[in-house]
Backbone as a ProteinNet text record, in pm:
[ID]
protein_1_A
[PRIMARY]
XXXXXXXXXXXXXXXXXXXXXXXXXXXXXXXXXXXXXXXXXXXXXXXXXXXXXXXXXXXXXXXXXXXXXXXXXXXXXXXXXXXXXXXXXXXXXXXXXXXXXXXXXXXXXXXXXXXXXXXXXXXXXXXXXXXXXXXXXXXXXXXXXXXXXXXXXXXXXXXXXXXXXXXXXXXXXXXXXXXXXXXXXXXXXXXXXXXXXXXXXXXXXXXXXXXXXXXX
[TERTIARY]
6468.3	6385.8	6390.4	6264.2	6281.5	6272.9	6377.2	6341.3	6370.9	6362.3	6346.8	6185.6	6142.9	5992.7	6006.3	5889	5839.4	5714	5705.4	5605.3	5490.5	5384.1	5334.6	5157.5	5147.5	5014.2	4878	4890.1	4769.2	4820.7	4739.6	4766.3	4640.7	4657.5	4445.4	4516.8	4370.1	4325.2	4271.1	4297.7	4191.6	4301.7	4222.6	4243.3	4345.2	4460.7	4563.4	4538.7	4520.4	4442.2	4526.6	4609	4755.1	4825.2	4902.5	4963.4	5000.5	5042.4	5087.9	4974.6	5011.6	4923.7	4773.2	4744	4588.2	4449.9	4352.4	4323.7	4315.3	4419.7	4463.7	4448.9	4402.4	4381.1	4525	4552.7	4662	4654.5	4808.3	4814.3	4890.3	4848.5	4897.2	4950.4	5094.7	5158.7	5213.3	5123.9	5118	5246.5	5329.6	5438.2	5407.6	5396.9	5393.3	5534.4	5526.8	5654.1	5651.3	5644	5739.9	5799	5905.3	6001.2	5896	5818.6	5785.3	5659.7	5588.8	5481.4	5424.2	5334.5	5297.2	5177.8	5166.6	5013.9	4860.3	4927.8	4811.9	4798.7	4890.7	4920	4761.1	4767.1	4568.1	4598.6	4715.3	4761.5	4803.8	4763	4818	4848.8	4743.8	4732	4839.1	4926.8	5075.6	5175.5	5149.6	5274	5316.9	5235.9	5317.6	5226.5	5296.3	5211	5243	5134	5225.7	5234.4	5194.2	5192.1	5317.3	5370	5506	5501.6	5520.4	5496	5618.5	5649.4	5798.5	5751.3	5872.5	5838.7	5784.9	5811.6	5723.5	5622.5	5565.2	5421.2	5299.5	5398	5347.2	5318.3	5467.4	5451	5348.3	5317.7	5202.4	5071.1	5023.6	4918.8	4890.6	5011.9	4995.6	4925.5	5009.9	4988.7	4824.4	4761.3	4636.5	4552.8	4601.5	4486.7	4530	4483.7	4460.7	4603.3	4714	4826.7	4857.4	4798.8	4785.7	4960.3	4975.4	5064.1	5112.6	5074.9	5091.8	5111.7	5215.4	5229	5329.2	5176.6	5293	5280.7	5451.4	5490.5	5482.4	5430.3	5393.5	5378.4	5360.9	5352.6	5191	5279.1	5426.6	5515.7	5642.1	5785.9	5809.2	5773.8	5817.7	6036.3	6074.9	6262.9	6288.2	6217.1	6266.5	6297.4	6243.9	6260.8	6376.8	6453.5	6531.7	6484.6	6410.5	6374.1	6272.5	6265.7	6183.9	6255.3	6375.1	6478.9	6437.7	6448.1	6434.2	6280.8	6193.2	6077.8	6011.3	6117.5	6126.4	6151.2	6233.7	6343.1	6248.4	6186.4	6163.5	5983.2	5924.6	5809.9	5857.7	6018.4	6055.9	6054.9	6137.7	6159.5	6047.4	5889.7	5808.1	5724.9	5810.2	5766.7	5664.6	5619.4	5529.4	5615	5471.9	5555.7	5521.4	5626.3	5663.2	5699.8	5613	5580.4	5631.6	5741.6	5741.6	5704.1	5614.1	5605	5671.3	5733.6	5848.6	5820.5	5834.7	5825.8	5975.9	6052.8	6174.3	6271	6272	6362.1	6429.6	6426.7	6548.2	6592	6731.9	6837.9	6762.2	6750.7	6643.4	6788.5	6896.2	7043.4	7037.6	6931.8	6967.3	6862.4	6756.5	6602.2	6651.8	6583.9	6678.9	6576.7	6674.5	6636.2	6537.6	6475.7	6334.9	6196.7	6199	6118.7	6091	5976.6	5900.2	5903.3	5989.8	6016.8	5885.3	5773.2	5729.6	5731.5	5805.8	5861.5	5796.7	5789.1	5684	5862.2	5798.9	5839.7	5749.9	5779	5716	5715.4	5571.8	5548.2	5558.4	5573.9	5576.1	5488.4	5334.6	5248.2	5238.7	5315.6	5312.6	5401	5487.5	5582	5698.3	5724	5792.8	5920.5	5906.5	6002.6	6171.4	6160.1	6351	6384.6	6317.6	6372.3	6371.4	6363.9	6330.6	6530.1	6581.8	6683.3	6697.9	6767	6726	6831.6	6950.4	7045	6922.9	6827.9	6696.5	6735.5	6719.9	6685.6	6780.8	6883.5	6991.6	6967.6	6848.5	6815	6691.2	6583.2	6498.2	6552.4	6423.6	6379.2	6319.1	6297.5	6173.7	6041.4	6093.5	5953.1	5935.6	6022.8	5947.1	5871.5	5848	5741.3	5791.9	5774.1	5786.1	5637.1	5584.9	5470.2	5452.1	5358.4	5361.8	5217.5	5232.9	5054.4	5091.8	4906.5	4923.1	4806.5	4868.7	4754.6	4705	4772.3	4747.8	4837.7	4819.4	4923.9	5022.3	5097.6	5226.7	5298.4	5206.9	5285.8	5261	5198	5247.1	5300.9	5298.8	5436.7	5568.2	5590.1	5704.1	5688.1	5641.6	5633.2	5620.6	5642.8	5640.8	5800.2	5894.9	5994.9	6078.4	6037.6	6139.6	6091.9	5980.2	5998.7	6080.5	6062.6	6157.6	6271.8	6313.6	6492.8	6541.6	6510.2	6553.9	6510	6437.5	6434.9	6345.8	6283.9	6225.1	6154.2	6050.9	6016.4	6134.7	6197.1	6315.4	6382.3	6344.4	6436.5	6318.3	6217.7	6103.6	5943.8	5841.5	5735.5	5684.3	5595.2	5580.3	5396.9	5354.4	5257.6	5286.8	5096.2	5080	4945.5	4922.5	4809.5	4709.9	4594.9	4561.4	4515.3	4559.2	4542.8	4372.8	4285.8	4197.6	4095.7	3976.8	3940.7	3964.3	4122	4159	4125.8	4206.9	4216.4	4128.3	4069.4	3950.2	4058.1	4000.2	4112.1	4084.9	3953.2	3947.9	4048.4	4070.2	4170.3	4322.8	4382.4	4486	4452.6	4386.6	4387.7	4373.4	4372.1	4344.9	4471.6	4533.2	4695.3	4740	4804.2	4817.2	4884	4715.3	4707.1	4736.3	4732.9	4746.1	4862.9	5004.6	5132.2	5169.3	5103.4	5151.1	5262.7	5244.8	5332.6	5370.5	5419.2	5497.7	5426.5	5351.6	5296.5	5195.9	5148.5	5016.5	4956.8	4823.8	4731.4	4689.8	4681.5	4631.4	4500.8	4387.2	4320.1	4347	4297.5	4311.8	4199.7	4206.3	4040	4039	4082	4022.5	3940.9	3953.9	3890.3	3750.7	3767	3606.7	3536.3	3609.4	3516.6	3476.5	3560.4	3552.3	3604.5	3605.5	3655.5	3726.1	3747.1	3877.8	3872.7	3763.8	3791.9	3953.4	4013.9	4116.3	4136.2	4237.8	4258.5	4126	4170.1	4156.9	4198.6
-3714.2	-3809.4	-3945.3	-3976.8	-4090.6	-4251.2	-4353.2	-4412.3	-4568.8	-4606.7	-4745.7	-4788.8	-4870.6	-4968.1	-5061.4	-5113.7	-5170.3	-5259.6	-5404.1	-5483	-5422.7	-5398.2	-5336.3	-5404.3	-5481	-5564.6	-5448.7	-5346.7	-5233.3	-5096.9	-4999.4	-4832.9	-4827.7	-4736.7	-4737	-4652.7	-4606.3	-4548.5	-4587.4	-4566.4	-4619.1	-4585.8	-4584.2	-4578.4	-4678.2	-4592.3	-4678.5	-4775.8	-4888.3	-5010.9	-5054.8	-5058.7	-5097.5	-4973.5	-5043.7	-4973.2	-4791.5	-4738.2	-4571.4	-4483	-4521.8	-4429.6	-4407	-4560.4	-4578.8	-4508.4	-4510.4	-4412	-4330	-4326.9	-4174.8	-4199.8	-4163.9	-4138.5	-4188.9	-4249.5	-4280	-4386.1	-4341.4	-4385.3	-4509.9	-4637.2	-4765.4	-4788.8	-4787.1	-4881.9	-5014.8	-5118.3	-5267	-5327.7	-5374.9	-5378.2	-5601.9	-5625.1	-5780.6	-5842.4	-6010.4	-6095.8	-6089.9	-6190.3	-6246.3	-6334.4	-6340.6	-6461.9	-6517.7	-6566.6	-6610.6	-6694.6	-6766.4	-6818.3	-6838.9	-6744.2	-6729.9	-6815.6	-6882.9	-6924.1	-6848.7	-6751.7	-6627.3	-6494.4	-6530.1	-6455.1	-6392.9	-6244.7	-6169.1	-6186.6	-6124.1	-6060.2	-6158.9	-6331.6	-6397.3	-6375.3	-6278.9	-6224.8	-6182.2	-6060.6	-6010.4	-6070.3	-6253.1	-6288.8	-6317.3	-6282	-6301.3	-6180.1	-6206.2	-6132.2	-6008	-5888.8	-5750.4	-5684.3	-5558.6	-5484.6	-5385.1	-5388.4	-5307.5	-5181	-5068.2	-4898.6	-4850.8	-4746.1	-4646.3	-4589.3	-4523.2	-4458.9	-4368.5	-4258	-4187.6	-4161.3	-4270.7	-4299.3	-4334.4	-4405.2	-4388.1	-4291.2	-4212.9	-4071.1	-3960.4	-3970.3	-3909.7	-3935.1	-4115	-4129.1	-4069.1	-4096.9	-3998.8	-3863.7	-3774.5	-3678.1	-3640	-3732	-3686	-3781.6	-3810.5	-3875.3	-3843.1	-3738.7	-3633.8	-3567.6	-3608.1	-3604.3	-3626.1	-3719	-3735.1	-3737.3	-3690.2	-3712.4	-3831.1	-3936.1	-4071.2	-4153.5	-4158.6	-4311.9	-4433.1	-4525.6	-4660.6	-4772.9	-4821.6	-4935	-5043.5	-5148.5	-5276.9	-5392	-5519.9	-5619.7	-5709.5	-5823.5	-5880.4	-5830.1	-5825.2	-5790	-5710.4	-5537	-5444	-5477.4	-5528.3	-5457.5	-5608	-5689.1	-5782.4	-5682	-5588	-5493.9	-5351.6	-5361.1	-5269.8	-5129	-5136.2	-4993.6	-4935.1	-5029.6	-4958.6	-4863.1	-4866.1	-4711.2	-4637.2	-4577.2	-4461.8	-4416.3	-4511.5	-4479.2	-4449.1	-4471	-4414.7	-4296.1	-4238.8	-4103	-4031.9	-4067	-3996.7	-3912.4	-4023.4	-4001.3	-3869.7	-3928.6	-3838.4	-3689.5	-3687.7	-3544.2	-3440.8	-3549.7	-3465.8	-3410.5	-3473.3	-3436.5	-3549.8	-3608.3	-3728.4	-3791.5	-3842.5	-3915	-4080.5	-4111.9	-4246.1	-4412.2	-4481.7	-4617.8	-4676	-4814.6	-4918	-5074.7	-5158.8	-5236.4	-5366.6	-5435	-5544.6	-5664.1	-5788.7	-5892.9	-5961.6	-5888.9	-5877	-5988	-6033.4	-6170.9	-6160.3	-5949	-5871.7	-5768.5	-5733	-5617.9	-5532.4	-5409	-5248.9	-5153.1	-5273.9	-5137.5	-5007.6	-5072.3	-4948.9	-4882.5	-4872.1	-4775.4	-4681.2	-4547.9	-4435	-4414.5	-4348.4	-4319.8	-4264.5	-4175.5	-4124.1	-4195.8	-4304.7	-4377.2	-4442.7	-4475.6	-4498.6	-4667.6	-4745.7	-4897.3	-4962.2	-5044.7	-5126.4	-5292.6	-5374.7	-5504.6	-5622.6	-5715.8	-5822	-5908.5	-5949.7	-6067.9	-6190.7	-6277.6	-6411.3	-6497.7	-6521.1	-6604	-6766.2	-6843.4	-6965.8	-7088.6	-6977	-7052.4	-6978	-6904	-6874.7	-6927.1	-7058.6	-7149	-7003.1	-6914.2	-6854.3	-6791	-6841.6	-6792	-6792.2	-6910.5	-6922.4	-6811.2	-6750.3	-6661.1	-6537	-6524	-6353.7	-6312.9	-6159.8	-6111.8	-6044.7	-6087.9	-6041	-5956.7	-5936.2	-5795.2	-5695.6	-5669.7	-5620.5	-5468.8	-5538.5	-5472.9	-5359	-5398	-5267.2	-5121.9	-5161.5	-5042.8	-4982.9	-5003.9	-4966.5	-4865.8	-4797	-4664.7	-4612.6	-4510.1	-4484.4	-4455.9	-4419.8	-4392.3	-4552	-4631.7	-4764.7	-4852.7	-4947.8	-5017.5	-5179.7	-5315.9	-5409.3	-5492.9	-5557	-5596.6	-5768.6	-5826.9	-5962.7	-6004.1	-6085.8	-6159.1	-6291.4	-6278.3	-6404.5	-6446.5	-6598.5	-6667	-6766.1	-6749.1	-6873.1	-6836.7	-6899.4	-6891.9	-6899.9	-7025.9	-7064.9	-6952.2	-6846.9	-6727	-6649	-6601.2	-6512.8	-6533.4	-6650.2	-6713.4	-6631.8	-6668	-6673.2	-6511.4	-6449.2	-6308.9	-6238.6	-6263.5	-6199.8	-6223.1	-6363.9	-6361.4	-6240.5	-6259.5	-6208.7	-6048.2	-5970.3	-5837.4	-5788.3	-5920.8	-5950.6	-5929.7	-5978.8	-6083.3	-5999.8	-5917.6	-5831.5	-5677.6	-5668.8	-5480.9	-5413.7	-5459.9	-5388.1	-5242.9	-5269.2	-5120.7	-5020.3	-5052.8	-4969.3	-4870.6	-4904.4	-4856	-4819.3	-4935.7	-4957.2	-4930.6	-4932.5	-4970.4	-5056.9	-5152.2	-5262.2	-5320.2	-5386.8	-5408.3	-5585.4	-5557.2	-5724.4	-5719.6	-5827.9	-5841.1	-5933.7	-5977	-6080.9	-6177.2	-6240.6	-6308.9	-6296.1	-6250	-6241.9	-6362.9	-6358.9	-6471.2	-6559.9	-6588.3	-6690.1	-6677.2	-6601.1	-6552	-6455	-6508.1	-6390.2	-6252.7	-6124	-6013.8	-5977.7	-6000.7	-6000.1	-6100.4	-6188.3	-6313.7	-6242.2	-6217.8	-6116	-6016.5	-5949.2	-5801.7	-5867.9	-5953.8	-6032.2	-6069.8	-6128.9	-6193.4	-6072.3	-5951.4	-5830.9	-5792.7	-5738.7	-5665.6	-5762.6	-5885.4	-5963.2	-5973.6	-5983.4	-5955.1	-5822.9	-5726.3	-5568.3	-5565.6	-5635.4	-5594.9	-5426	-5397	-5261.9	-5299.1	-5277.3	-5312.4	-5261.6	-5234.8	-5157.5	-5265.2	-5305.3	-5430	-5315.6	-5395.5	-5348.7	-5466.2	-5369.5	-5443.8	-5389.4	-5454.9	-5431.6	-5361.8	-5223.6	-5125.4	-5165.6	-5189.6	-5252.8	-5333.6	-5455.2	-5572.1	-5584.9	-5449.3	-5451.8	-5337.8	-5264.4	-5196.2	-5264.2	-5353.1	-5402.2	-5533.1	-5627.2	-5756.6	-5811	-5888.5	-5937.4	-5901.1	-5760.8	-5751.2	-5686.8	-5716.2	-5662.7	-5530.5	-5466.5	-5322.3	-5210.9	-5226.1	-5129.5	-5101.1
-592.3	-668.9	-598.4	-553.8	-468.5	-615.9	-573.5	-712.1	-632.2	-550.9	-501.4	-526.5	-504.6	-490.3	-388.8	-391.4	-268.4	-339.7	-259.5	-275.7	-167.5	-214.2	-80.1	-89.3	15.6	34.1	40.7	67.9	73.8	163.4	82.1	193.6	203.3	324.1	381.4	494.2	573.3	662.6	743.1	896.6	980.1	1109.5	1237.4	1387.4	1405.8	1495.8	1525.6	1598.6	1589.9	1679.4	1780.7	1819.1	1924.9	1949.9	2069.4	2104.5	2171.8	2215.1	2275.9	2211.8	2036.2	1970.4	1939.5	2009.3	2007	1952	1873.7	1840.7	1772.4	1727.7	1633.3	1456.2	1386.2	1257.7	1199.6	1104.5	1084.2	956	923.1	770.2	749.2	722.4	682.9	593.8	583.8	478.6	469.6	456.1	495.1	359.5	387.1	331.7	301	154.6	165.2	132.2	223	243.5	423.4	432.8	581.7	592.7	700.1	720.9	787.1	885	1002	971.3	967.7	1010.6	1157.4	1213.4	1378.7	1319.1	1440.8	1465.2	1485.9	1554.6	1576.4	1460	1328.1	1260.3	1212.1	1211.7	1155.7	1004.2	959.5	787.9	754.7	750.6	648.2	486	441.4	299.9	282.2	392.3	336.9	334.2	352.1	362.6	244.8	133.9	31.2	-83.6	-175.9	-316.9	-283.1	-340.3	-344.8	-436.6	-472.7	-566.8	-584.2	-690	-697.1	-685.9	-578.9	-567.9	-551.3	-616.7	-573.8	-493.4	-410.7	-296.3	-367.6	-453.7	-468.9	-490.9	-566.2	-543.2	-420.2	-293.5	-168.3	-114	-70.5	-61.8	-92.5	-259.4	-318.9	-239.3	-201.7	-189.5	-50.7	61.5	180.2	179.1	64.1	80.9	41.1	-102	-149.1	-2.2	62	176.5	315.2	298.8	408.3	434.3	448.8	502.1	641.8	716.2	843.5	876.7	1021.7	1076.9	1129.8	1165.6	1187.9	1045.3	1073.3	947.7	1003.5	973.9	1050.5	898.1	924.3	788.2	919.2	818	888.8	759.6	811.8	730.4	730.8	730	657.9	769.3	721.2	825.1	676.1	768.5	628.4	618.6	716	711.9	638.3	581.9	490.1	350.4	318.4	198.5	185.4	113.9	155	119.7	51.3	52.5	152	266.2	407.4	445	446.7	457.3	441.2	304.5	224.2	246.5	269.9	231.4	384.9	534.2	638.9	641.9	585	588.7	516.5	391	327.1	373.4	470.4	587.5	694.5	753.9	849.7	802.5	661.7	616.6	578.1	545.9	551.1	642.2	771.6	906.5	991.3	920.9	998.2	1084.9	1228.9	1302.7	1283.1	1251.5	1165.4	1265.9	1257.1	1331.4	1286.5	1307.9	1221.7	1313.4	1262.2	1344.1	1286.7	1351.5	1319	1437.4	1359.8	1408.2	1494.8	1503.7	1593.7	1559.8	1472.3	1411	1280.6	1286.2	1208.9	1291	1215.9	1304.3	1275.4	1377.4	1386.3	1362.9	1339.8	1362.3	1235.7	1145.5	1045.3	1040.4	1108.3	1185	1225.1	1164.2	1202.3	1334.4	1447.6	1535.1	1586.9	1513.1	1487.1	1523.6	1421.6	1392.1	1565	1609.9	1681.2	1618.9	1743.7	1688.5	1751.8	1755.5	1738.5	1750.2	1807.8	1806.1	1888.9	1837.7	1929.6	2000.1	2094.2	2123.9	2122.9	1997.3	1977.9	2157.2	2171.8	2302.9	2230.9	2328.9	2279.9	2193.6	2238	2158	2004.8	1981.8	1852.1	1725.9	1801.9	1754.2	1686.7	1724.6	1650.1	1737.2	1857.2	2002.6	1969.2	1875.2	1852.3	1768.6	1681	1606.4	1622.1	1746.7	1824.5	1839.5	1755.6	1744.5	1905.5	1986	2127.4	2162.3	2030.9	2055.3	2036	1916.5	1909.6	2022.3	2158.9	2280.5	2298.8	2281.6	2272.1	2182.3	2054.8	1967.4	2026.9	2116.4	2148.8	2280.8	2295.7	2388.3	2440.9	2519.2	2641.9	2508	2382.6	2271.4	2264	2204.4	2177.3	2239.7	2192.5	2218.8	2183.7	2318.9	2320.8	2330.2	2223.7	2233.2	2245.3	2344.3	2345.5	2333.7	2242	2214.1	2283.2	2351.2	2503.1	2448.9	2419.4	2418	2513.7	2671.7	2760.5	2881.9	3023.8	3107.3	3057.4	2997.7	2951.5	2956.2	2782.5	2728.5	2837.5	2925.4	3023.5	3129.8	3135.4	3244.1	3186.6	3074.8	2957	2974.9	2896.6	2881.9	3030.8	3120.5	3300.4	3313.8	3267.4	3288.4	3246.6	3093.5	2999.3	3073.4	3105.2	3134.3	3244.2	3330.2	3498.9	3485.3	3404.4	3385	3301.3	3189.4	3095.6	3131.2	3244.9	3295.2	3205.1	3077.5	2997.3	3032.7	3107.9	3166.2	3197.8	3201.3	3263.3	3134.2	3004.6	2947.5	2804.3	2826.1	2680.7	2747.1	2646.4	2661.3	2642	2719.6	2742.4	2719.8	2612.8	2604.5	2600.9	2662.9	2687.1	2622.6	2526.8	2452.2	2410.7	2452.7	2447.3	2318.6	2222.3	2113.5	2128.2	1993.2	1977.2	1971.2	2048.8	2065.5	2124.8	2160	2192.5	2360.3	2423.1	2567.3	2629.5	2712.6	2723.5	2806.1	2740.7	2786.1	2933.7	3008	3138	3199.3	3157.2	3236.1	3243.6	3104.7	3140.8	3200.1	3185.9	3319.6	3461.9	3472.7	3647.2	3655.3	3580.5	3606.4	3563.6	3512.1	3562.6	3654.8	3714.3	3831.8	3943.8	3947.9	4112.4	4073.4	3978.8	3962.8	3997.7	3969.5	3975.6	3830.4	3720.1	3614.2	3595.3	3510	3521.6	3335	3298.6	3142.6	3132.3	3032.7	2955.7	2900.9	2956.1	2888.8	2775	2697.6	2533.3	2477.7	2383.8	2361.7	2212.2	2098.4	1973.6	1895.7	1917.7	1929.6	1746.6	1663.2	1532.9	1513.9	1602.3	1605	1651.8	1774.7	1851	1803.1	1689.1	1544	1478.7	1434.8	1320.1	1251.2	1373	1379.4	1254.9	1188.6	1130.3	996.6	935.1	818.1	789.2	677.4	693.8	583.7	615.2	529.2	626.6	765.7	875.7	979.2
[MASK]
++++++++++++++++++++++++++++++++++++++++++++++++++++++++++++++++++++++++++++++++++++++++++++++++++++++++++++++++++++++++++++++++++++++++++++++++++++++++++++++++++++++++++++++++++++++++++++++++++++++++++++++++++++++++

């Protein structure tokens, strides 16, 4: 009997827009509350408010909507809630393969191993750089995923170090992403490739569906 709850900003459907899984049909559980205020933040709406769901009632809605195999928890910063646990495990046991995407300025030490980690590193123009947990790096894996939103040389000055100096490819997956609107994404793919980065340019296939409505 699953009996924790959760504040949870919306569940929906739609194409994995980032990242490895790109693409793929997949089930959103947008989790509301964040520590962080980013500048480039899309989900200001989840940073707060929130409708109260037990896990079992999530669970349920998975299952009557479609039962896709992909389910990614996201925010907001879903690991501000303690019942992102249970309501991980309880994804894993029904066999889904389970995403969590995290703003990296909490411990991943209690993410069960399974789970497919997700984690930004805050660039500098997102005023949010000091609060990046950078033990973080020790819980990730050749499945996870290190993601950086660039909004300018600066941040990919910044974000070229940190992949240099910390080996990331070596051990993670490595996305580089261009802040919407802001950076034209041809400009990062040119600084790139005349670097030879060891990174996966990412574009945000939601946005060029379906630009900033949100709950897709």
């Amino acid at each position: 009997m699953l009996l924790s709850s959760l504040r949870i900003s919306e569940l929906f459907i739609s194409l994995q827009g980032e990242g490895t899984f790109v693409g793929l049909p997949t089930f959103f559980v947008r989790l509301a509350g964040c520590n962080l205020k980013c500048r480039w933040c899309d989900t200001a709406y989840a940073q707060t408010g929130g409708e109260p769901y037990t896990l079992e009632k999530i669970v349920d809605e998975w299952e009557r909507s479609k039962k896709l195999p992909w389910v990614q928890i996201t925010g907001g910063e879903p690991l501000l809630q303690e019942g992102v646990y249970p309501l991980m495990k309880a994804f894993l046991r029904k066999g889904a393969t389970v995403l969590l995407e995290t703003n990296g300025s909490l411990s991943l030490a209690q993410v069960p191993k399974e789970v497919v980690k997700i984690m930004d590193l805050k660039c500098p123009s997102s005023g949010m750089t000091d609060y990046m947990k950078w033990e973080n790096l020790a819980f990730l894996t050749p499945k996870d995923q290190v993601k950086f939103v660039i909004a300018n040389r600066e941040d990919y000055e910044w974000a070229k170090s940190k992949v240099q100096e910390l080996y990331l490819p070596y051990f993670t997956q490595v996305l580089f992403s261009p802040v919407y609107k802001v950076l034209a994404p041809q400009k990062l793919a040119e600084w790139i490739l005349k670097d030879g980065l060891r990174v996966r340019f990412q574009l945000q296939l939601h946005k060029i569906l379906w630009g900033d409505r949100p709950g897709v």
